[in-house]
C-alpha positions in Angstrom: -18.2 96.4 56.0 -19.9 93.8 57.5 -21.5 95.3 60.6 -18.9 94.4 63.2 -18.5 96.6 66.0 -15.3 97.8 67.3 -13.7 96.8 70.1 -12.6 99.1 72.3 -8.6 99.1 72.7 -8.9 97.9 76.6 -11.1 95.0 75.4 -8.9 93.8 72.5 -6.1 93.7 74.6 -7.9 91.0 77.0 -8.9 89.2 74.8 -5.1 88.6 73.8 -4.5 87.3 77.7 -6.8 83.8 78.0 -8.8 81.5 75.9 -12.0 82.2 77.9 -14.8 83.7 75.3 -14.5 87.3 76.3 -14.8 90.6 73.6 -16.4 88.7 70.8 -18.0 91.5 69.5 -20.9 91.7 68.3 -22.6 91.6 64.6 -25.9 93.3 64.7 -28.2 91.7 67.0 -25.8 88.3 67.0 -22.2 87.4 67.6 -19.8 87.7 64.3 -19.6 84.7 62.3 -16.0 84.3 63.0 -16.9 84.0 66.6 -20.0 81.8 66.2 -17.8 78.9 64.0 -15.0 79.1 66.6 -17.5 78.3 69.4 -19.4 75.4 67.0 -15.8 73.7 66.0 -14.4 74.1 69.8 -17.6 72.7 70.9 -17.4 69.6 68.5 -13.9 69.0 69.6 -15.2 68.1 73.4 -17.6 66.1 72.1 -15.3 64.2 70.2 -12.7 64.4 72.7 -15.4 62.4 74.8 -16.2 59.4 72.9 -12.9 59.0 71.6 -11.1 55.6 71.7 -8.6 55.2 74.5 -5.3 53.9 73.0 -4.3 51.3 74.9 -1.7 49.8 73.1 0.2 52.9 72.2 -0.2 53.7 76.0 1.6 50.2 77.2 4.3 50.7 74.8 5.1 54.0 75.8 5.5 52.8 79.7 7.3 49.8 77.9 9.9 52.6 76.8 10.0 53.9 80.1 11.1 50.3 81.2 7.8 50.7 83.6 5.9 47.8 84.4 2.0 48.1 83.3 -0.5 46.0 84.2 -3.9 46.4 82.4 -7.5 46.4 83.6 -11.1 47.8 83.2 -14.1 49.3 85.3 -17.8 47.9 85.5 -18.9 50.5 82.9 -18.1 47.7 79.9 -19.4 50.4 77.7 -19.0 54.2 77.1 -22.4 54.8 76.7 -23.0 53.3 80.5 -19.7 54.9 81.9 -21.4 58.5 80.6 -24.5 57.5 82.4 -23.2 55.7 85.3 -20.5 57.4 86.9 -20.6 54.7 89.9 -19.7 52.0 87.5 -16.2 53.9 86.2 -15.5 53.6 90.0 -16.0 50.2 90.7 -13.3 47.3 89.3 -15.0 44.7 86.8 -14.8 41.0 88.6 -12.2 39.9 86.4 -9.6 42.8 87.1 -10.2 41.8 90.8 -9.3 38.8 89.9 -6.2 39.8 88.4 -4.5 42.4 90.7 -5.7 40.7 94.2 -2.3 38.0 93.4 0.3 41.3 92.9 -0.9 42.5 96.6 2.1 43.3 98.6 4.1 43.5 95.3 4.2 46.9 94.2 6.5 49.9 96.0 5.0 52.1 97.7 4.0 54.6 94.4 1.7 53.3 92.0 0.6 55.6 89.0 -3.0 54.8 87.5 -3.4 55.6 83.7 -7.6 56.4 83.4 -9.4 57.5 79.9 -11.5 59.8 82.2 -14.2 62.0 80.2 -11.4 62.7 77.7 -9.1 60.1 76.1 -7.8 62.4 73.6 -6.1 64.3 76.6 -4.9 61.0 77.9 -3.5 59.4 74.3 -2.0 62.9 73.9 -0.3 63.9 77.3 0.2 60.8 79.5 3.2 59.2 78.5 5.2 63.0 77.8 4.1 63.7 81.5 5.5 60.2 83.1 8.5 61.0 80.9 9.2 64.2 82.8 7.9 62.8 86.0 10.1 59.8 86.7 13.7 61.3 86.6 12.3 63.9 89.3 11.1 60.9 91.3 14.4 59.1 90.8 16.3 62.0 92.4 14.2 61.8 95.2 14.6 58.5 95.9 11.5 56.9 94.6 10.2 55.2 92.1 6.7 54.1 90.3 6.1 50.4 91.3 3.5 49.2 88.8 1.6 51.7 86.1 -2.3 49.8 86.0 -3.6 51.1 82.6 -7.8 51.3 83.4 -10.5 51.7 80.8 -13.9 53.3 81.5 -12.1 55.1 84.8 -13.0 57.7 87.0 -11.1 59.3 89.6 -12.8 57.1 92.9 -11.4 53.6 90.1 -7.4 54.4 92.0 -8.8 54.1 95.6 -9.5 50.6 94.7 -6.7 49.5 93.0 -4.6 50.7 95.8 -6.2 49.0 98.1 -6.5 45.5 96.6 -2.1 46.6 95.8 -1.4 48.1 99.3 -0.1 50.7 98.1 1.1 54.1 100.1 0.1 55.9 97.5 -1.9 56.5 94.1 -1.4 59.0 91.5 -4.5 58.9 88.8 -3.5 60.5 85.6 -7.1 61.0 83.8 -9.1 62.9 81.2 -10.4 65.7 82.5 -14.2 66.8 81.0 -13.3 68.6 78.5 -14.5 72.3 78.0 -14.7 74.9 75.1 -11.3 76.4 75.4 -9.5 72.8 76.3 -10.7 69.7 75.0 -7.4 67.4 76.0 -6.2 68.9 79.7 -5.2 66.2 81.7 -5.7 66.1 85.1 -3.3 64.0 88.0 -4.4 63.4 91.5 -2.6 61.9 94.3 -4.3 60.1 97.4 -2.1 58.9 100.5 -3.3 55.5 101.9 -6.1 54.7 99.0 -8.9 53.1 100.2 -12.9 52.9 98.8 -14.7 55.7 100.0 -12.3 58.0 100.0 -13.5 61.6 99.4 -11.7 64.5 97.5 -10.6 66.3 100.4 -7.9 63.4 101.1 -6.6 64.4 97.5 -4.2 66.5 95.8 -5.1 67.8 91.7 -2.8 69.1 89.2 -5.5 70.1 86.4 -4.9 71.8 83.6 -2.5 69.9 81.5 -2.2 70.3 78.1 -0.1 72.4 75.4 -2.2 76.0 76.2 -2.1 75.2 79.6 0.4 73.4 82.6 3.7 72.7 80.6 5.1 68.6 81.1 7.8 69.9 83.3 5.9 72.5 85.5 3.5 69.9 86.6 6.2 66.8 87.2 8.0 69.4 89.5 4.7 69.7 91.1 3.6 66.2 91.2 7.6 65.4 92.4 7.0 67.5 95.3 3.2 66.1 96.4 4.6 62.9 96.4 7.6 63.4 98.3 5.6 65.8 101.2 3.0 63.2 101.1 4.9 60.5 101.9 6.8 62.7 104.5 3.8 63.9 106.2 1.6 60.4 105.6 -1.3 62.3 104.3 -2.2 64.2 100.9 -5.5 66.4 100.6 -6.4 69.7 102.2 -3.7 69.3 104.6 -1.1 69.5 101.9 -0.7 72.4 100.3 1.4 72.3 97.0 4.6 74.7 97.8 6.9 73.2 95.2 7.5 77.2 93.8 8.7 78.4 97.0 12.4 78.7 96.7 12.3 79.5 100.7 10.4 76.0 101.3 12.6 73.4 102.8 11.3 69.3 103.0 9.7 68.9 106.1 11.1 66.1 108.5 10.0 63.3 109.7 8.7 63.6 113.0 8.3 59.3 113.7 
């Protein structure tokens, strides 16, 4: 015996039904050890997930595969040491990248997709590619298509409002890292903004979080994105106007009123 107190049948059974540290039990005045190296490896995972490396090049071949066009740039925070302290520098295009994407203005569609490292690369290197993969035959039988796929290091969220803007584009959908937590240390997060612009706040925009094997499957959140982007485009607005009703069966596309 080691001391380990039993769990009531109620308790065991949650325990079965999420991730979330609930029922550990309890090993005299501490938790069991089993419970204690679970939390210290889950926590080392986020931290690695963190600082890992963003893999570029396996990222631009896999959009090469998809026969989507990439373009590639990075965010003032030239180093993950300042994008972890400076949050306003992963929002903010470096000169260069400027540079680069003011001469394709006018040339992408109306979709562009953003590909960020985000506060965890591992979800990114892991999920990005597998979710595009589901995502752009749901797009194609909606009519639409992704224009231009901008790969972005040291991003956060705010990075896609600029890079819309300096494209024109309708419409950006960032898929990013999300921070990553104890149960989850690779969910990938997508959000979509109508009409990018800097300064945008995250009312105007629409999440799907929570992507990763334990969590949102590939296919449940394309079918999700699929209809966000379709509505938004229909109703010219994304945000806490537009509610995601993609698992309504009774929902029918709303028309055009112009």
């Amino acid at each position: 015996m080691n001391g380990q107190a039993t769990l009531p049948p109620s308790l065991d059974r949650l325990r079965d039904l999420t991730p979330a540290r609930v029922a550990l039990g309890v090993a005299g005045a501490s938790l069991p050890t089993s419970a204690l190296l679970k939390f210290t490896l889950d926590h080392a995972r986020a931290r690695d997930a963190v600082h890992a490396a963003f893999d570029v090049p396996a990222i631009l071949h896999g959009l090469a595969e998809l026969g989507l066009e990439a373009a590639r740039v990075s965010s003032r925070a030239a180093v993950r040491k300042d994008y972890l302290a400076r949050p306003d520098l992963g929002r903010a295009l470096d000169p260069d990248s400027r540079h680069r994407l003011t001469p394709r203005r006018g040339d992408a569609p109306r979709l562009v997709v953003v590909i960020g490292d985000g506060l965890s690369p591992t979800a990114v290197n892991a999920h990005a590619i597998e979710l595009l993969r589901s995502l752009v035959p749901r797009l194609a039988t909606r009519g639409m298509d992704i224009g231009l796929v901008v790969v972005a290091t040291g991003a956060r969220v705010a990075l896609g409002d600029e890079i819309g803007a300096i494209l024109g584009a309708r419409m950006i959908a960032v898929l990013i890292g999300e921070r990553p937590g104890l149960s989850a240390a690779d969910s990938l997060g997508v959000y979509l903004t109508f009409d990018p612009r800097i300064g945008t706040t995250d009312a105007g925009r629409n999440c799907i979080s929570n992507i990763h094997r334990a969590g949102l499957s590939y296919d449940e959140a394309a079918a999700s994105i699929a209809w966000l982007i379709r509505e938004g485009f229909i109703r010219e607005q994304t945000g806490v106007a537009l509610k995601d009703e993609s698992s309504n069966p009774t929902h029918t596309i709303t028309a055009n009123s112009g």
